[in-house]
PDB file of N, CA, C and O in Angstrom:
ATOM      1  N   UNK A   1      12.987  -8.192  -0.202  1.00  0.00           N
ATOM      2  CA  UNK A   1      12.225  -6.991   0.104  1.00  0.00           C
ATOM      3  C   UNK A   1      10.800  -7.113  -0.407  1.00  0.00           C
ATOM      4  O   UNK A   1       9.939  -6.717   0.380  1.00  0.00           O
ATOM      5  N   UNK A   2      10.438  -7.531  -1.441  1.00  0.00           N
ATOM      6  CA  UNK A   2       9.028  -7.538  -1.941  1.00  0.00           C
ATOM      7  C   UNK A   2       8.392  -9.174  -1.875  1.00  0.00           C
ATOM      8  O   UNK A   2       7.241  -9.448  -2.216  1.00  0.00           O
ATOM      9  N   UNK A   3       9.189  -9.971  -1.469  1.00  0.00           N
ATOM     10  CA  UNK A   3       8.114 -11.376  -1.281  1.00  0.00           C
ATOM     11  C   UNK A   3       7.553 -11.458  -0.454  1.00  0.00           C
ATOM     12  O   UNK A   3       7.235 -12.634  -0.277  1.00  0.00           O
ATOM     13  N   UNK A   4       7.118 -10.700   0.402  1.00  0.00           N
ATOM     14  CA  UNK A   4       6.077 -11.049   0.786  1.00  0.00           C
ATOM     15  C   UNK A   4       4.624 -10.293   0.715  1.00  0.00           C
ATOM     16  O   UNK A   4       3.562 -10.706   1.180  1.00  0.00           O
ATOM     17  N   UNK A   5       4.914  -8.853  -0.121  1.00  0.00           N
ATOM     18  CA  UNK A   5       3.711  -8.229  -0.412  1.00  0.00           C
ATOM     19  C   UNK A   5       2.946  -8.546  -1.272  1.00  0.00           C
ATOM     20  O   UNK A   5       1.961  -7.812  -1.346  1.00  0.00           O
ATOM     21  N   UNK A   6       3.005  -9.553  -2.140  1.00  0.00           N
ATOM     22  CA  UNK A   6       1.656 -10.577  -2.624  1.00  0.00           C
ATOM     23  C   UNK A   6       1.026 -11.423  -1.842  1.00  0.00           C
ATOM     24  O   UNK A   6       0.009 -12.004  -2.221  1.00  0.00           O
ATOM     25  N   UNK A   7       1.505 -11.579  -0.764  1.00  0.00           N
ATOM     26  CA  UNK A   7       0.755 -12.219   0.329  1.00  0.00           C
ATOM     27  C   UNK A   7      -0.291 -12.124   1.067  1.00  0.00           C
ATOM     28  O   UNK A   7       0.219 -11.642   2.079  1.00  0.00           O
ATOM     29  N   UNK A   8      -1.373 -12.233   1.295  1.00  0.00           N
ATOM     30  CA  UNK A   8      -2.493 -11.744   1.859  1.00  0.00           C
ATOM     31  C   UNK A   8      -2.133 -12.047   3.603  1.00  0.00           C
ATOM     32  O   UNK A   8      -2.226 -13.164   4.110  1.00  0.00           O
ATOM     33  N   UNK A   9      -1.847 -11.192   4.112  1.00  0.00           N
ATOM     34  CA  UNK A   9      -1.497 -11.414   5.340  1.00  0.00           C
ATOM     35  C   UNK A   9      -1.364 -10.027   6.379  1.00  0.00           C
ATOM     36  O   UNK A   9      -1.356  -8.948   5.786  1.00  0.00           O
ATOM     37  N   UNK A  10      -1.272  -9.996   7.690  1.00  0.00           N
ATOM     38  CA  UNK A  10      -1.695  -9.132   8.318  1.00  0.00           C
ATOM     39  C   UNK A  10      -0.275  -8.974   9.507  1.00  0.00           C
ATOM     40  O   UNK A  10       0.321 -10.045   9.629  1.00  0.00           O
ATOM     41  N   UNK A  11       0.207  -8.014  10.210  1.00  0.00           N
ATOM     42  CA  UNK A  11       1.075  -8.391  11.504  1.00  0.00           C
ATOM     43  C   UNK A  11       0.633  -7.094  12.431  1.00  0.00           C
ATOM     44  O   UNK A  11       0.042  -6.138  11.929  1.00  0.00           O
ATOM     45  N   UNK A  12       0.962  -7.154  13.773  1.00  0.00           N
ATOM     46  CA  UNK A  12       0.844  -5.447  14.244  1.00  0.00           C
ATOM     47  C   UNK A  12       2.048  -5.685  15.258  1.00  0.00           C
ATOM     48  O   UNK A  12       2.422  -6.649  15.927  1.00  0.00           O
ATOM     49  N   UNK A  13       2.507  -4.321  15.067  1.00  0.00           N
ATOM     50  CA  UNK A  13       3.975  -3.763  15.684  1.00  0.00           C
ATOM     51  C   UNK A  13       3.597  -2.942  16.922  1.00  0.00           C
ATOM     52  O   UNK A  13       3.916  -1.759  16.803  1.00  0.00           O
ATOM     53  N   UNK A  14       2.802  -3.364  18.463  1.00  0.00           N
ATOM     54  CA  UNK A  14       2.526  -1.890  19.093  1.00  0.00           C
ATOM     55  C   UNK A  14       1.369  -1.088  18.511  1.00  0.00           C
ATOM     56  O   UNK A  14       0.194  -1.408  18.690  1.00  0.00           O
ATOM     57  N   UNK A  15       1.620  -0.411  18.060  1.00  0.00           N
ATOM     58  CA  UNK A  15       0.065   0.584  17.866  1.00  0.00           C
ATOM     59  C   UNK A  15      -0.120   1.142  16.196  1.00  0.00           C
ATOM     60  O   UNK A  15      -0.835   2.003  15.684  1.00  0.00           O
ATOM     61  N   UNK A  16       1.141  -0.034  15.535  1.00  0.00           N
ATOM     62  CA  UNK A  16       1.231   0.000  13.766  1.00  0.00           C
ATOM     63  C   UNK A  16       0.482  -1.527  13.958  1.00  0.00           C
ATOM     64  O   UNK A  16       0.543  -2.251  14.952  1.00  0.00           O
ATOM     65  N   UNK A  17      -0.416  -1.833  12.371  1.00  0.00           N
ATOM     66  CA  UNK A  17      -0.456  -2.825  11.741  1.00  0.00           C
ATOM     67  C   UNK A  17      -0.498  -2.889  10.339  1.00  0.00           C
ATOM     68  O   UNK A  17      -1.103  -2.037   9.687  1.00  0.00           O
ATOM     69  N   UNK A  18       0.039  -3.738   9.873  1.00  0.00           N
ATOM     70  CA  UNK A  18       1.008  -3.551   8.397  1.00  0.00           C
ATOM     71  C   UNK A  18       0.269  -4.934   8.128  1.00  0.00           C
ATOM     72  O   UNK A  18       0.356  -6.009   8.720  1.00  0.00           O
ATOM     73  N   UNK A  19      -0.605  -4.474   6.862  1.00  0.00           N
ATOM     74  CA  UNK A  19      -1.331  -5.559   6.192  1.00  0.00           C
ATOM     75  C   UNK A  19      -0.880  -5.449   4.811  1.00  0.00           C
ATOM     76  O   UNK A  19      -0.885  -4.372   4.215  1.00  0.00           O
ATOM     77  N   UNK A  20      -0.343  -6.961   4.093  1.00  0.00           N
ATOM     78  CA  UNK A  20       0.389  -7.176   2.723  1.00  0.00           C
ATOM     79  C   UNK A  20      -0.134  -7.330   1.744  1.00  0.00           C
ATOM     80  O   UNK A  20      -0.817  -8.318   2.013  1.00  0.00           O
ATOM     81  N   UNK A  21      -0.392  -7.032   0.523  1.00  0.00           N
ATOM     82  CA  UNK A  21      -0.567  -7.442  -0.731  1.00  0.00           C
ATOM     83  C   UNK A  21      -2.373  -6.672  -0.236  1.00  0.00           C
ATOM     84  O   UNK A  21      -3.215  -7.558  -0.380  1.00  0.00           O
ATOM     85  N   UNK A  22      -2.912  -5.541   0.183  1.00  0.00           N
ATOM     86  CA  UNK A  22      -4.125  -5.118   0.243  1.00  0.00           C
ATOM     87  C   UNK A  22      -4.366  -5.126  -0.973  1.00  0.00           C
ATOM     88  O   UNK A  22      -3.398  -4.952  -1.714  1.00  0.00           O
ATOM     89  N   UNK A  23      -5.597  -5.310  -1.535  1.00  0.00           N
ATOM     90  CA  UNK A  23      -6.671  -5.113  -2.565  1.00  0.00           C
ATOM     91  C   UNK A  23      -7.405  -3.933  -2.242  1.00  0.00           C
ATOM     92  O   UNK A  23      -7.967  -3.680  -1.176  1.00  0.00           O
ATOM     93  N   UNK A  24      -7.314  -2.957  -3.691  1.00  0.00           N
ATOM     94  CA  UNK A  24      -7.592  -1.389  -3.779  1.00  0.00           C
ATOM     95  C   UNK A  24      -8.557  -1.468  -4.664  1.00  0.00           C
ATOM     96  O   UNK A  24      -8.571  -2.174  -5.672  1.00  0.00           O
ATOM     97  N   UNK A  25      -9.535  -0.592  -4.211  1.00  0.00           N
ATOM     98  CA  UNK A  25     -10.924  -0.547  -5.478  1.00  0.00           C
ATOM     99  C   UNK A  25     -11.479   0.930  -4.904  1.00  0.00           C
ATOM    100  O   UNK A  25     -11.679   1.127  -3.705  1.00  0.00           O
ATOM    101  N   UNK A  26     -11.739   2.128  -6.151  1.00  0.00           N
ATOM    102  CA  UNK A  26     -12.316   3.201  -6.448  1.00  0.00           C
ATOM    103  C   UNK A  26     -13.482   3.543  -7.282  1.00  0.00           C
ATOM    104  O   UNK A  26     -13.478   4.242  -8.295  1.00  0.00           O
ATOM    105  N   UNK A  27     -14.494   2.947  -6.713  1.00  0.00           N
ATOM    106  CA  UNK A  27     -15.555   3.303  -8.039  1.00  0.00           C
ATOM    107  C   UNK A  27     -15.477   4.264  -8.636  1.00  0.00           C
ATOM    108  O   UNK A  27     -15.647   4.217  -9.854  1.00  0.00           O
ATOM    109  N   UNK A  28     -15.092   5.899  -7.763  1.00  0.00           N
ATOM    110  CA  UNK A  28     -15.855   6.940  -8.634  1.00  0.00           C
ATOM    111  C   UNK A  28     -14.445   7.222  -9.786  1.00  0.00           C
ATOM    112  O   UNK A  28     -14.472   7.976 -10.759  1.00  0.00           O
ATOM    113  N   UNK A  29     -13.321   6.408  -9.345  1.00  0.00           N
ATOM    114  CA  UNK A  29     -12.003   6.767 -10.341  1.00  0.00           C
ATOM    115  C   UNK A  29     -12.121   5.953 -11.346  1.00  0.00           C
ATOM    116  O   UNK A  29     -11.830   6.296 -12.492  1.00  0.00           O
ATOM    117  N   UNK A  30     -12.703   4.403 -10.939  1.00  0.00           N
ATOM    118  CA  UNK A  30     -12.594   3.053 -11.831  1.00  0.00           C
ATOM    119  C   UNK A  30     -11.508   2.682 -11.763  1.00  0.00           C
ATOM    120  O   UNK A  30     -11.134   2.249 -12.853  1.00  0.00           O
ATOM    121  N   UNK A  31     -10.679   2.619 -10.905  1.00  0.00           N
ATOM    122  CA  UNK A  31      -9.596   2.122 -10.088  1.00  0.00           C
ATOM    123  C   UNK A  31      -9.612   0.960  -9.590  1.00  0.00           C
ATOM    124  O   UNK A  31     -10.474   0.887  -8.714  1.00  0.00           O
ATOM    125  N   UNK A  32      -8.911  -0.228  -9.784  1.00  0.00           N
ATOM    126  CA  UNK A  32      -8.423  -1.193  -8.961  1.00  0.00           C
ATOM    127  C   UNK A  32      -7.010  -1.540  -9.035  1.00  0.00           C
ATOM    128  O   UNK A  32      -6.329  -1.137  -9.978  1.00  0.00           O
ATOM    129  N   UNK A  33      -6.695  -2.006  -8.434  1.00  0.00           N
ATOM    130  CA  UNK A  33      -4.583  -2.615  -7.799  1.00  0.00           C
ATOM    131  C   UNK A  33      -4.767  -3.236  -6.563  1.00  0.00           C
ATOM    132  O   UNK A  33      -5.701  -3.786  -5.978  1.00  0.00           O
ATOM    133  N   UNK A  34      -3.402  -2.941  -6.307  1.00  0.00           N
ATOM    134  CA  UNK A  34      -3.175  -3.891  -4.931  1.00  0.00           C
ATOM    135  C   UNK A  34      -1.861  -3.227  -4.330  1.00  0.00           C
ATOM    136  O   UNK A  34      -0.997  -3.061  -5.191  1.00  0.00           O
ATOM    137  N   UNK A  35      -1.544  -2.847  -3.173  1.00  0.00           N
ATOM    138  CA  UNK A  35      -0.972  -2.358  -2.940  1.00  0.00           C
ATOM    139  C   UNK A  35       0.300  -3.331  -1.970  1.00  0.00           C
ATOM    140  O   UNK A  35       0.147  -4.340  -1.281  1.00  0.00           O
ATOM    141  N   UNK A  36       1.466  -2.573  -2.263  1.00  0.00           N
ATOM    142  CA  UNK A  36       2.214  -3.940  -1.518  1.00  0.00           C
ATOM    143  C   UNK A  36       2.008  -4.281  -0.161  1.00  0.00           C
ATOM    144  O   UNK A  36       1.606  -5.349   0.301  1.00  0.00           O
ATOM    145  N   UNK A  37       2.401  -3.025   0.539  1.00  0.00           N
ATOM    146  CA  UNK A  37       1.941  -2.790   2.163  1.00  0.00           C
ATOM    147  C   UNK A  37       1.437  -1.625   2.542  1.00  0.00           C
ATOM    148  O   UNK A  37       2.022  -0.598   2.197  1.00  0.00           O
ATOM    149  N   UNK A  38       0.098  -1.552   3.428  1.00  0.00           N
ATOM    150  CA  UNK A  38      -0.285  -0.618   4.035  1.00  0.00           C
ATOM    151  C   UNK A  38      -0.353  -0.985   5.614  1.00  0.00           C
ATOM    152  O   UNK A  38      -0.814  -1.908   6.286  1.00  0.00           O
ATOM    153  N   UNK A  39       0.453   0.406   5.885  1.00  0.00           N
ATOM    154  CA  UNK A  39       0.534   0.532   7.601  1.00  0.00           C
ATOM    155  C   UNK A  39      -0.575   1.422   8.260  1.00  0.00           C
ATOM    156  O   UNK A  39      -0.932   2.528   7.854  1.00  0.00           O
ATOM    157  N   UNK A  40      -1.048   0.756   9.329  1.00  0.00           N
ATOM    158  CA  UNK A  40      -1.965   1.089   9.972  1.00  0.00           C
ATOM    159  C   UNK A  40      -1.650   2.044  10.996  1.00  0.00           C
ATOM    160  O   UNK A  40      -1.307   1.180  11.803  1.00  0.00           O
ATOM    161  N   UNK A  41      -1.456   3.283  11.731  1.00  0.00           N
ATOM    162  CA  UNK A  41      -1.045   3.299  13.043  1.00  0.00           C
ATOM    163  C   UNK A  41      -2.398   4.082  13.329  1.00  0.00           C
ATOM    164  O   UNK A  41      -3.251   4.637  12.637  1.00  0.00           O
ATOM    165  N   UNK A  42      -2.173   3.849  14.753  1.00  0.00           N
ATOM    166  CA  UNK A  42      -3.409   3.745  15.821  1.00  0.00           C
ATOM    167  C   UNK A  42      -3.054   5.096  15.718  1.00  0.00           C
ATOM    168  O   UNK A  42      -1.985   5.540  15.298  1.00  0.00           O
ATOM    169  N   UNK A  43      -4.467   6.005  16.317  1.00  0.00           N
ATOM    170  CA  UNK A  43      -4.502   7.544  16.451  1.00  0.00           C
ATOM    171  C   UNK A  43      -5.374   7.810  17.085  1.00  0.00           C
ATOM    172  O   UNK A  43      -6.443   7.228  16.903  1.00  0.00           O
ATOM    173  N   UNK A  44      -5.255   8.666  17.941  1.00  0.00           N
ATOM    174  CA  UNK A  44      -6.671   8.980  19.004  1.00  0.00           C
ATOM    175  C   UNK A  44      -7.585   9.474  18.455  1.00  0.00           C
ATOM    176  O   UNK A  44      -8.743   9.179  18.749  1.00  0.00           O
ATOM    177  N   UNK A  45      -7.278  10.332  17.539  1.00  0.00           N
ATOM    178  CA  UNK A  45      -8.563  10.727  17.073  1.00  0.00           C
ATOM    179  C   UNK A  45      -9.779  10.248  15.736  1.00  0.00           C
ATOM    180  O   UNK A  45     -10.830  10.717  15.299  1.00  0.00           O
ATOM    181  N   UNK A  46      -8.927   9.085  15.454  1.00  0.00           N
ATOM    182  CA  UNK A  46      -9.667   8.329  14.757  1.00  0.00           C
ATOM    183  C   UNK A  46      -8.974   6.595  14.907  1.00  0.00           C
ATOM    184  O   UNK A  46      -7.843   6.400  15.352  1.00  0.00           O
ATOM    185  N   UNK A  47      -9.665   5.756  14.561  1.00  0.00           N
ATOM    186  CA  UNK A  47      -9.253   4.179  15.083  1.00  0.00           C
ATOM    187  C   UNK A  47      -8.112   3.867  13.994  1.00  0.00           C
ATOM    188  O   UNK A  47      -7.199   3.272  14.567  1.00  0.00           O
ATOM    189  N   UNK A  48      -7.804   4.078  12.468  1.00  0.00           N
ATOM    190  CA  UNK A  48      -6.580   4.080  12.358  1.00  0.00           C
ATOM    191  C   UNK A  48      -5.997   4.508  11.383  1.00  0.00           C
ATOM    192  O   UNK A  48      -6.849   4.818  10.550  1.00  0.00           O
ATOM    193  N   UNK A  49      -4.878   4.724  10.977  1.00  0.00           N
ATOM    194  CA  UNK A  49      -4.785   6.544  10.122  1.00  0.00           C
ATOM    195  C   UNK A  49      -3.673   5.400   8.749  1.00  0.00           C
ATOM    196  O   UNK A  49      -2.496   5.064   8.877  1.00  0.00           O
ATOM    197  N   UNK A  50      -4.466   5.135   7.775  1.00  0.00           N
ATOM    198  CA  UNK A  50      -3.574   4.227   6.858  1.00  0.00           C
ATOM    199  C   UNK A  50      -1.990   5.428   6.105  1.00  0.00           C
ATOM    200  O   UNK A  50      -1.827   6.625   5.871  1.00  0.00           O
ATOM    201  N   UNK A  51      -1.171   4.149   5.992  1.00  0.00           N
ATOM    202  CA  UNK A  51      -0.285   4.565   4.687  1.00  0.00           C
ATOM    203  C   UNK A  51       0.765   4.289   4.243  1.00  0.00           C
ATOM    204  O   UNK A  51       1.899   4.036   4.650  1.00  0.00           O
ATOM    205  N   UNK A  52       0.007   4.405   2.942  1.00  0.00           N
ATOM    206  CA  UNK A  52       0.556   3.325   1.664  1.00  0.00           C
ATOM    207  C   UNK A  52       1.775   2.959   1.744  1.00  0.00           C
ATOM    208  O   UNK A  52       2.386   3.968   2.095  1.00  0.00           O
ATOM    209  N   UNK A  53       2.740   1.816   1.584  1.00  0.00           N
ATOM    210  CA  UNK A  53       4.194   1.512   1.603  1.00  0.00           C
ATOM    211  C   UNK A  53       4.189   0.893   0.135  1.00  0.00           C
ATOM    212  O   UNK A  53       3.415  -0.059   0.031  1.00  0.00           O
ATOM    213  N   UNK A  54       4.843   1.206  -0.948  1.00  0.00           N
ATOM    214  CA  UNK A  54       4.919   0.861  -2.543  1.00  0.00           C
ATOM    215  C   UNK A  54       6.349   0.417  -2.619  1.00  0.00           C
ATOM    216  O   UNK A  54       7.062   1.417  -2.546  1.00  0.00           O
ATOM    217  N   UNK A  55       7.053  -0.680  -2.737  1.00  0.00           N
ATOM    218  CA  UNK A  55       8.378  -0.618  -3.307  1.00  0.00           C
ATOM    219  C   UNK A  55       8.460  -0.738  -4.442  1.00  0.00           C
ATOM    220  O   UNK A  55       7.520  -1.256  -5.044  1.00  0.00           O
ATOM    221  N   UNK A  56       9.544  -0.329  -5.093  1.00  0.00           N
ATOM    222  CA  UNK A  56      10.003   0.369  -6.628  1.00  0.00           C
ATOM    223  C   UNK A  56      11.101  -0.930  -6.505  1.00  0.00           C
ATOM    224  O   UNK A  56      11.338  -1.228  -5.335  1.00  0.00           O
ATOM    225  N   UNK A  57      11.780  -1.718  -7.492  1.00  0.00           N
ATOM    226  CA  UNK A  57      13.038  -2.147  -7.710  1.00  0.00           C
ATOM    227  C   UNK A  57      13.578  -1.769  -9.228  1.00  0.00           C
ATOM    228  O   UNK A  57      12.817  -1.835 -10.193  1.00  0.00           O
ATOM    229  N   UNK A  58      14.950  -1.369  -9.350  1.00  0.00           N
ATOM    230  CA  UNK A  58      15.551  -1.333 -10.900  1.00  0.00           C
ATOM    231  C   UNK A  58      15.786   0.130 -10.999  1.00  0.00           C
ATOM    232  O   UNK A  58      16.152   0.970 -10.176  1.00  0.00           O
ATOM    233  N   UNK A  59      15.521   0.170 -12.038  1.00  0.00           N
ATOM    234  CA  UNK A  59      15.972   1.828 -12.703  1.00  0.00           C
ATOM    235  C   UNK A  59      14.148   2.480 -12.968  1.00  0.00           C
ATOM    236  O   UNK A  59      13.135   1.843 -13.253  1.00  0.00           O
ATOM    237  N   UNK A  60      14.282   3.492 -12.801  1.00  0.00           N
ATOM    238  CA  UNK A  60      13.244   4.325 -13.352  1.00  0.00           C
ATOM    239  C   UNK A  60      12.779   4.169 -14.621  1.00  0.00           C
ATOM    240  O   UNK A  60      13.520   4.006 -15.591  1.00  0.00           O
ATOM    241  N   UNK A  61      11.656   4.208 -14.664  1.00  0.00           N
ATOM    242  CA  UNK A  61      11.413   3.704 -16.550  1.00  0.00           C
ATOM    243  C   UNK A  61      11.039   4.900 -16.945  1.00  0.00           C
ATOM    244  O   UNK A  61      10.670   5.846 -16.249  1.00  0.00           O
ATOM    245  N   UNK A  62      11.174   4.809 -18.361  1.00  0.00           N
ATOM    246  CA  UNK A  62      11.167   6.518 -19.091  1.00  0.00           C
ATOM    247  C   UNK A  62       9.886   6.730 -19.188  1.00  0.00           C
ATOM    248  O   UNK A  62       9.853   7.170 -20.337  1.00  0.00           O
ATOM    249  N   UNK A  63       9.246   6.736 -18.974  1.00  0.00           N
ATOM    250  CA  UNK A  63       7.560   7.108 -19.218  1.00  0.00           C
ATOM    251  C   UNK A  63       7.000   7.353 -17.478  1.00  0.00           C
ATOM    252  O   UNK A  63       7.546   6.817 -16.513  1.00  0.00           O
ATOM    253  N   UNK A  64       6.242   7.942 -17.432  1.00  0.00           N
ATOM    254  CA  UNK A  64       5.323   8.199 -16.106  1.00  0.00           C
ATOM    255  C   UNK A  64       4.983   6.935 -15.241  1.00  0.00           C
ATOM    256  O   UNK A  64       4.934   7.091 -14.021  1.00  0.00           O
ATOM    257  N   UNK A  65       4.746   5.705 -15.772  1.00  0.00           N
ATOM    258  CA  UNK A  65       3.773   4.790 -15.184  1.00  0.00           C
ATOM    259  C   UNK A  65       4.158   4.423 -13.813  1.00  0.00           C
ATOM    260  O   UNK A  65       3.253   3.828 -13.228  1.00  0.00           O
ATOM    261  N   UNK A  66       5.460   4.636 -12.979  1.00  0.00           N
ATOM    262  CA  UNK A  66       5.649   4.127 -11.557  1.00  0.00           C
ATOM    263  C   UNK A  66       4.594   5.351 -11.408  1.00  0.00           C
ATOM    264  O   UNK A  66       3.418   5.092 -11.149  1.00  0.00           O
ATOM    265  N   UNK A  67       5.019   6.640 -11.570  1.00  0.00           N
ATOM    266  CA  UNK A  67       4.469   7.810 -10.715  1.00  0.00           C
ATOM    267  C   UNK A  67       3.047   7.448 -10.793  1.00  0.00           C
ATOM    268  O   UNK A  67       2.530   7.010  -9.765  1.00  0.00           O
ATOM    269  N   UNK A  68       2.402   7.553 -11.761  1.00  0.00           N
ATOM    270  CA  UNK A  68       1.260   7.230 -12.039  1.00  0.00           C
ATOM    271  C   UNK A  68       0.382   5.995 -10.821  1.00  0.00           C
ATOM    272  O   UNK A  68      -0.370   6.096  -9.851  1.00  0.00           O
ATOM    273  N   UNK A  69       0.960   5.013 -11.512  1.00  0.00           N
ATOM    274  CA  UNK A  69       0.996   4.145 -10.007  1.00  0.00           C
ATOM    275  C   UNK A  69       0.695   4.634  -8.320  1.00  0.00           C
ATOM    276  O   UNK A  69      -0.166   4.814  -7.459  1.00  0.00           O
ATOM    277  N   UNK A  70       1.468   4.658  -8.494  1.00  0.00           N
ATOM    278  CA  UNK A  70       1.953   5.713  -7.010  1.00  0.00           C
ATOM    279  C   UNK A  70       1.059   6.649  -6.447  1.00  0.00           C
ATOM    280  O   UNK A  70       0.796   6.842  -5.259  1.00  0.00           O
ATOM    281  N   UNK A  71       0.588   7.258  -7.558  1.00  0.00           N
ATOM    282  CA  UNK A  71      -0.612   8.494  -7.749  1.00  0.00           C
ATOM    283  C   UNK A  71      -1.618   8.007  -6.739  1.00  0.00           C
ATOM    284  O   UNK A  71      -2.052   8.209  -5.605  1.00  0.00           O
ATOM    285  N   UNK A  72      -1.769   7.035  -8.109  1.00  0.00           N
ATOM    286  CA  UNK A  72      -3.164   6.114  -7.771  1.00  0.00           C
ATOM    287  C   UNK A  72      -3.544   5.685  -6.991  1.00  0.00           C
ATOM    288  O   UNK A  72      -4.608   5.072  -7.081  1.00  0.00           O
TER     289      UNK A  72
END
């Protein structure tokens, strides 16, 4: 499930495209990551409407930091 979202790589499904391992940067937050997969789908009213795909594996850890993550 997750080998291949460190991958820098791209595919499109029809009018989705699902690009792997994206590189994330926020100046005004001071934010950077990488996200595992973001899906693209096509939309008429704009050229293409992203969103985020994150997989989780294991147990929940006791502190905030997936959510946090996730947030971000």
């Amino acid at each position: 499930m997750h080998e291949r979202v460190h991958e820098a790589s791209m595919e499109s499904r029809g009018d989705v495209r699902i690009d792997y391992g994206v590189a994330l940067r926020s100046l005004s937050l001071g934010l950077i990551g990488k996200a595992d997969v973001v899906e693209f789908h096509r939309q008429p009213d704009c050229p293409w409407l992203p969103f985020p795909v994150e997989y989780k594996r294991g147990k929940p850890k006791a502190d905030d930091c997936d959510r946090v993550q996730l947030c971000a």
